[in-house]
Backbone as XML, in Angstrom:
<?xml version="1.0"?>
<chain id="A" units="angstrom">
  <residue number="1" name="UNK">
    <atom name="N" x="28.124" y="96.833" z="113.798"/>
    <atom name="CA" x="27.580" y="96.166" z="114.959"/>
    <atom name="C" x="28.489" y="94.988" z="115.325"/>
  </residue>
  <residue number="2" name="UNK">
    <atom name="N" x="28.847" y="94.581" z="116.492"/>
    <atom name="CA" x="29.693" y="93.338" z="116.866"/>
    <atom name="C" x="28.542" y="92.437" z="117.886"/>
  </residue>
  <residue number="3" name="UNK">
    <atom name="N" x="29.274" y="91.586" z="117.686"/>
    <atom name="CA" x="28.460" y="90.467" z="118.166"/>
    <atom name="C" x="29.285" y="89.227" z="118.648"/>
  </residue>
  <residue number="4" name="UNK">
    <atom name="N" x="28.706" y="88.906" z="119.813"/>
    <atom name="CA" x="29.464" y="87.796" z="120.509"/>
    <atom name="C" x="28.475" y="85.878" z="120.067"/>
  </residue>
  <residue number="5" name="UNK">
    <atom name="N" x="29.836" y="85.277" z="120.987"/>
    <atom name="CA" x="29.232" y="83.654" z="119.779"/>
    <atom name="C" x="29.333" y="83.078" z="121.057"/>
  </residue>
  <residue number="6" name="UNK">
    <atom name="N" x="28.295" y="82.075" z="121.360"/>
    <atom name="CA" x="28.187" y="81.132" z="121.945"/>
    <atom name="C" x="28.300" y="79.594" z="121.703"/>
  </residue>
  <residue number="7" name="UNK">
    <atom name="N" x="29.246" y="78.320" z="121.942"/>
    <atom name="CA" x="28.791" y="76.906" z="121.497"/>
    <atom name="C" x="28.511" y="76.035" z="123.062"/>
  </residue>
  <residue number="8" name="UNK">
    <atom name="N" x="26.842" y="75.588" z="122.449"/>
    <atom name="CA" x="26.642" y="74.941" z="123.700"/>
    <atom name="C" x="26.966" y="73.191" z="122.820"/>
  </residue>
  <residue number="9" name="UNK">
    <atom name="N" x="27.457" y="72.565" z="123.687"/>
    <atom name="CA" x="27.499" y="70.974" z="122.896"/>
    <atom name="C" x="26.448" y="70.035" z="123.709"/>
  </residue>
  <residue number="10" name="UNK">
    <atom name="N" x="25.874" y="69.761" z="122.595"/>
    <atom name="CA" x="24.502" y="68.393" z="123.456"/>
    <atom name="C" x="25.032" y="67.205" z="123.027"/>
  </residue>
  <residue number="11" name="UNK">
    <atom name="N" x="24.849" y="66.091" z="124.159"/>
    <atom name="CA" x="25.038" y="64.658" z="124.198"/>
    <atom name="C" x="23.802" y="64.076" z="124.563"/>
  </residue>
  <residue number="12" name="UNK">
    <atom name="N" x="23.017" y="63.220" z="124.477"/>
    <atom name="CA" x="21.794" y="62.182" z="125.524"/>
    <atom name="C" x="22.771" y="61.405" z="126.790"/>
  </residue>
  <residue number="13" name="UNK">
    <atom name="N" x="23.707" y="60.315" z="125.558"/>
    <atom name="CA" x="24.317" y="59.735" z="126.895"/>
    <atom name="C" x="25.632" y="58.794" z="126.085"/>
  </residue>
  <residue number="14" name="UNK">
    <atom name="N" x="26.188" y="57.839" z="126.851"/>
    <atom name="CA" x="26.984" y="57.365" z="126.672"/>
    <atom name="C" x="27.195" y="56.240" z="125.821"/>
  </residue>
  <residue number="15" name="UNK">
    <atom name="N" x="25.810" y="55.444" z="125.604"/>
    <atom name="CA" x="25.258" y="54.861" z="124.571"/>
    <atom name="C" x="24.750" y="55.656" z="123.380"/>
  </residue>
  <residue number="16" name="UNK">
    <atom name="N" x="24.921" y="56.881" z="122.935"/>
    <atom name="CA" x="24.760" y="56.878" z="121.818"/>
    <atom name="C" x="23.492" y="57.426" z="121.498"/>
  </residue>
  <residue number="17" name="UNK">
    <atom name="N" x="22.538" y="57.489" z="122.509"/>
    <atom name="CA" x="21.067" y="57.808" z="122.280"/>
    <atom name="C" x="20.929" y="59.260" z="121.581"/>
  </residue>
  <residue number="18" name="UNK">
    <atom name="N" x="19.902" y="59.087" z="120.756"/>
    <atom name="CA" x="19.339" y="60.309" z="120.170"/>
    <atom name="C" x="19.080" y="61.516" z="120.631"/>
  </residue>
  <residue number="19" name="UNK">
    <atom name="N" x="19.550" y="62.878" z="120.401"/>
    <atom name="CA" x="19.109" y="63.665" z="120.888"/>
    <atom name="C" x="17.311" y="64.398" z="120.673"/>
  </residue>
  <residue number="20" name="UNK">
    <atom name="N" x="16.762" y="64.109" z="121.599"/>
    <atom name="CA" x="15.056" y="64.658" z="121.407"/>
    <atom name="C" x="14.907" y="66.539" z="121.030"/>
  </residue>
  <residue number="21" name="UNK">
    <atom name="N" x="14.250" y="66.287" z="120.131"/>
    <atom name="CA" x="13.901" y="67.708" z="119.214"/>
    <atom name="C" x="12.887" y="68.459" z="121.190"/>
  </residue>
  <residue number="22" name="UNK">
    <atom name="N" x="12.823" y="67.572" z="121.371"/>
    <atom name="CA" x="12.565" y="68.682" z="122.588"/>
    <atom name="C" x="13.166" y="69.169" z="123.839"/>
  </residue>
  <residue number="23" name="UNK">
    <atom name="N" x="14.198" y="68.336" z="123.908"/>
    <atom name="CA" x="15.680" y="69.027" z="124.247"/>
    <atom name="C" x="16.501" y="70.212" z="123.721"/>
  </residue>
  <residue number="24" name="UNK">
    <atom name="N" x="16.341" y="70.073" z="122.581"/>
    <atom name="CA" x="16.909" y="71.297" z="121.449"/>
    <atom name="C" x="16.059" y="72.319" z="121.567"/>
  </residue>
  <residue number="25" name="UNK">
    <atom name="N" x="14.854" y="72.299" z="121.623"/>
    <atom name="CA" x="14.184" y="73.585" z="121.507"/>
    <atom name="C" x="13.994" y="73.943" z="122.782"/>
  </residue>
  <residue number="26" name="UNK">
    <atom name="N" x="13.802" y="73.134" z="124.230"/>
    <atom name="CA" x="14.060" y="74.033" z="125.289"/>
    <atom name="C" x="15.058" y="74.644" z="125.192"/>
  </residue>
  <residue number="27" name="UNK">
    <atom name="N" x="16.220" y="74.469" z="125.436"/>
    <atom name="CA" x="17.839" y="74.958" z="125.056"/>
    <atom name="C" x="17.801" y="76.130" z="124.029"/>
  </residue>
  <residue number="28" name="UNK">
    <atom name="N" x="17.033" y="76.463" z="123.142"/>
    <atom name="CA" x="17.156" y="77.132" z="122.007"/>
    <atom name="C" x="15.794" y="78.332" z="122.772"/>
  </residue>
  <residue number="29" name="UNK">
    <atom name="N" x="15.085" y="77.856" z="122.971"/>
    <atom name="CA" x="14.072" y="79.012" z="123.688"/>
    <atom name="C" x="14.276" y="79.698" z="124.915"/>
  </residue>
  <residue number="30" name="UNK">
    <atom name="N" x="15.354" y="79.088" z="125.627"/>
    <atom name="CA" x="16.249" y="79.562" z="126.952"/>
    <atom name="C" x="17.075" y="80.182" z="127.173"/>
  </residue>
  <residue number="31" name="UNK">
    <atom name="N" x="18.126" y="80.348" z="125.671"/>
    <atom name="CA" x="18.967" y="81.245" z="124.997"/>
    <atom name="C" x="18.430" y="82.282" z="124.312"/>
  </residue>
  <residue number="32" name="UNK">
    <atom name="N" x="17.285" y="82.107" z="123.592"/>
    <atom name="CA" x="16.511" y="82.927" z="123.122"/>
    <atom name="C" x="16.216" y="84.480" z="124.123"/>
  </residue>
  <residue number="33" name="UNK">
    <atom name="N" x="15.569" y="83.806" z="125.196"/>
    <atom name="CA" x="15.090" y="84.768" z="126.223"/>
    <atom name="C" x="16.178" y="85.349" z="126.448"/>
  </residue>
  <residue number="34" name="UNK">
    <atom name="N" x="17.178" y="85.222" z="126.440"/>
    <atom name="CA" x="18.771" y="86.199" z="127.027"/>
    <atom name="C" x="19.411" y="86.781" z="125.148"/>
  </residue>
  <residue number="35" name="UNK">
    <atom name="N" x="18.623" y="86.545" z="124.662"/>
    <atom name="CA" x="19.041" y="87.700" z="123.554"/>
    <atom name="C" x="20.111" y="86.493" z="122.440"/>
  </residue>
  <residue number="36" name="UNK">
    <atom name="N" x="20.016" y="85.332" z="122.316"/>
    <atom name="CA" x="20.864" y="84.390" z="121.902"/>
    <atom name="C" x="20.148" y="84.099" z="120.419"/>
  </residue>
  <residue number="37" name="UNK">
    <atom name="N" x="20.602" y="83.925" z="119.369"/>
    <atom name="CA" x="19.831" y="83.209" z="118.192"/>
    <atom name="C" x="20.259" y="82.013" z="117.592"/>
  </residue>
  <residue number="38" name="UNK">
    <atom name="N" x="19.998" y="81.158" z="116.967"/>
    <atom name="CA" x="20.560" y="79.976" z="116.571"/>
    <atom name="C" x="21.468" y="80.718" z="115.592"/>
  </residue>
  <residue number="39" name="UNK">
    <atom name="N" x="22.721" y="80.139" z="115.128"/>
    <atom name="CA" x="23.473" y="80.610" z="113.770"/>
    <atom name="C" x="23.878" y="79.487" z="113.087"/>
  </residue>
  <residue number="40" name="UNK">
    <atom name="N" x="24.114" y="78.186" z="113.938"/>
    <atom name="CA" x="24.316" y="77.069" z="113.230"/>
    <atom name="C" x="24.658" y="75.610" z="113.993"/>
  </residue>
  <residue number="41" name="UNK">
    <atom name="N" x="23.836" y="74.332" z="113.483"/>
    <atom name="CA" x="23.791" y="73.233" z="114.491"/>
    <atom name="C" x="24.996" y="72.442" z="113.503"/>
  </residue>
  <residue number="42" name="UNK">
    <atom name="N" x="25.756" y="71.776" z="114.247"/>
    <atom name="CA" x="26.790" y="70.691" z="113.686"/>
    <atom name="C" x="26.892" y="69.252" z="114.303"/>
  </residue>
  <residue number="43" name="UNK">
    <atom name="N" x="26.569" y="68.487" z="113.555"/>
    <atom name="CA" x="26.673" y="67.052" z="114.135"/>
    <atom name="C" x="27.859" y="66.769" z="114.368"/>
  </residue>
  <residue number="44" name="UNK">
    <atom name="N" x="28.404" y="65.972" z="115.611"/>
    <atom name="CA" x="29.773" y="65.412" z="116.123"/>
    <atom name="C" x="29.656" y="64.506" z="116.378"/>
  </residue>
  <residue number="45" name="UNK">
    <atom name="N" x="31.054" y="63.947" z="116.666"/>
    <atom name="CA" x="31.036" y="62.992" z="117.627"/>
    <atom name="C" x="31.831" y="63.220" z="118.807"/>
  </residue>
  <residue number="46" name="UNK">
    <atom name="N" x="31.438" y="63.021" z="120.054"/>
    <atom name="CA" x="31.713" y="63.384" z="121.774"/>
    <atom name="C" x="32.049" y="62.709" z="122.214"/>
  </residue>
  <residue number="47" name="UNK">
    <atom name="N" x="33.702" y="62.379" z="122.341"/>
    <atom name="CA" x="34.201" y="61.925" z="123.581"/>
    <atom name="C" x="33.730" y="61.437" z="124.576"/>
  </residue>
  <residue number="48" name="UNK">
    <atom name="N" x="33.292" y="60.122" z="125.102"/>
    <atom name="CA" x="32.772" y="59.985" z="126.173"/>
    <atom name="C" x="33.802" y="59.656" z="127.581"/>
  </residue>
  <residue number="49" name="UNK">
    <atom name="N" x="33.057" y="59.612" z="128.630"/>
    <atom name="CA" x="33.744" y="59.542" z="129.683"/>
    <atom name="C" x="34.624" y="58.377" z="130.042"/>
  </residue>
  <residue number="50" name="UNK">
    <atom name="N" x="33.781" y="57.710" z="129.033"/>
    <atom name="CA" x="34.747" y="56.091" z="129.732"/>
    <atom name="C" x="35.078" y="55.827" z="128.014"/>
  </residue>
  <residue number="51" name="UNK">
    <atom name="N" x="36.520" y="55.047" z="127.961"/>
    <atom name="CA" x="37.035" y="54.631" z="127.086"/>
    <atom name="C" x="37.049" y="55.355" z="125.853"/>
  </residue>
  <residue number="52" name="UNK">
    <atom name="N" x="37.433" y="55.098" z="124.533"/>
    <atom name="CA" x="38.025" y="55.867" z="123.198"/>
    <atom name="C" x="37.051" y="55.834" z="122.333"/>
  </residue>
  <residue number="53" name="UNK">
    <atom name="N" x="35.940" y="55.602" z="122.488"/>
    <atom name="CA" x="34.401" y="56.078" z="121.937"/>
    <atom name="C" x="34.533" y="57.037" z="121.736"/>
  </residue>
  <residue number="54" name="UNK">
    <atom name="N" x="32.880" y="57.053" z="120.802"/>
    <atom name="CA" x="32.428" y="58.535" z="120.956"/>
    <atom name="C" x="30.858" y="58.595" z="120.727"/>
  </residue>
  <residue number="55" name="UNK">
    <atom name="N" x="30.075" y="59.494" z="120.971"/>
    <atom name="CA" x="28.526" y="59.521" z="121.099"/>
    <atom name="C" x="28.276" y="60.380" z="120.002"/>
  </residue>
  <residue number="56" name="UNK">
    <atom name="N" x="27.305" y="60.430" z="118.991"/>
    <atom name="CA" x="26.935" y="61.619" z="118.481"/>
    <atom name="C" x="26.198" y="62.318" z="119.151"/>
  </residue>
  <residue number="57" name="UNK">
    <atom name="N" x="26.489" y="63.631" z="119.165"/>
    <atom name="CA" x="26.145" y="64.986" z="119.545"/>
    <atom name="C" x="26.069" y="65.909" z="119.015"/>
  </residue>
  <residue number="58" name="UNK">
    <atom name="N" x="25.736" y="66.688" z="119.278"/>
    <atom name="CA" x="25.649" y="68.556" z="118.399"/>
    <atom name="C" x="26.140" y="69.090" z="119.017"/>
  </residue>
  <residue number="59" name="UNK">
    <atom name="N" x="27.154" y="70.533" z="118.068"/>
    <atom name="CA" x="27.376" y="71.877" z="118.427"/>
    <atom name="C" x="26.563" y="72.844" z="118.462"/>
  </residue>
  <residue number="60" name="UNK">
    <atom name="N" x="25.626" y="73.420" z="119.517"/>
    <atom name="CA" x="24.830" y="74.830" z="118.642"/>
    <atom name="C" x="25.650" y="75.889" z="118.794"/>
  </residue>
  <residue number="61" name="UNK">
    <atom name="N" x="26.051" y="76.559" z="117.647"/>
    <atom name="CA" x="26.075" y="78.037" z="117.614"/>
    <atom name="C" x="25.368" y="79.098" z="117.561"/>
  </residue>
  <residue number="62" name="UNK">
    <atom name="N" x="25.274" y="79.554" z="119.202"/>
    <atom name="CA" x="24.346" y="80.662" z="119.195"/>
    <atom name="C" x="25.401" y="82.158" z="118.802"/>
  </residue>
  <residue number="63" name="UNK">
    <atom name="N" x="24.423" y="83.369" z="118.917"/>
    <atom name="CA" x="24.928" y="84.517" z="118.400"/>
    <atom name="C" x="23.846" y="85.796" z="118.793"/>
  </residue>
  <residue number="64" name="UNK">
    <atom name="N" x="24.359" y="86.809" z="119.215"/>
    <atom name="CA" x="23.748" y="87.728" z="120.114"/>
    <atom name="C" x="24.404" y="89.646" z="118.995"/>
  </residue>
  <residue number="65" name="UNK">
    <atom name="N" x="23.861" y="89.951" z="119.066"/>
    <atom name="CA" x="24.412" y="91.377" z="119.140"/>
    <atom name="C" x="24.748" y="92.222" z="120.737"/>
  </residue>
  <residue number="66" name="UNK">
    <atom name="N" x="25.772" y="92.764" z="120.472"/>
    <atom name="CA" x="26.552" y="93.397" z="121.506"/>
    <atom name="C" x="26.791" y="95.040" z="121.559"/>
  </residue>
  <residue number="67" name="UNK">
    <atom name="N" x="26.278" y="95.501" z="122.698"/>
    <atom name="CA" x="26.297" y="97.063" z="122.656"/>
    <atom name="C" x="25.493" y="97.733" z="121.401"/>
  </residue>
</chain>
């Protein structure tokens, strides 16, 4: 069986704010419906728009079967 990979990356904002567990699970139940499964969340840190910062954020790796 093959299977394709998805990474969506979440930020709140530019300060740094927390990401809400109910942000994640809309996102995760929205992928869901199109055949997507969680495979693995990774904490980062994200580049922000202004200056050499960075925000923590997550990677999700979603994952689907194909054909």
């Amino acid at each position: 069986m093959a299977y394709e990979y998805k990474v969506v990356q979440l930020r709140e904002g530019l300060i740094g704010a927390k990401i809400s567990g109910d942000k994640l699970q809309k996102l995760l139940n929205e992928h869901a419906r199109k055949g997507w499964q969680l495979k693995a969340i990774t904490s980062v840190d994200v580049k922000g728009r202004v200056g050499p910062g960075g925000v923590e954020g997550l990677l999700v790796t979603l994952e689907r079967a194909t054909g």
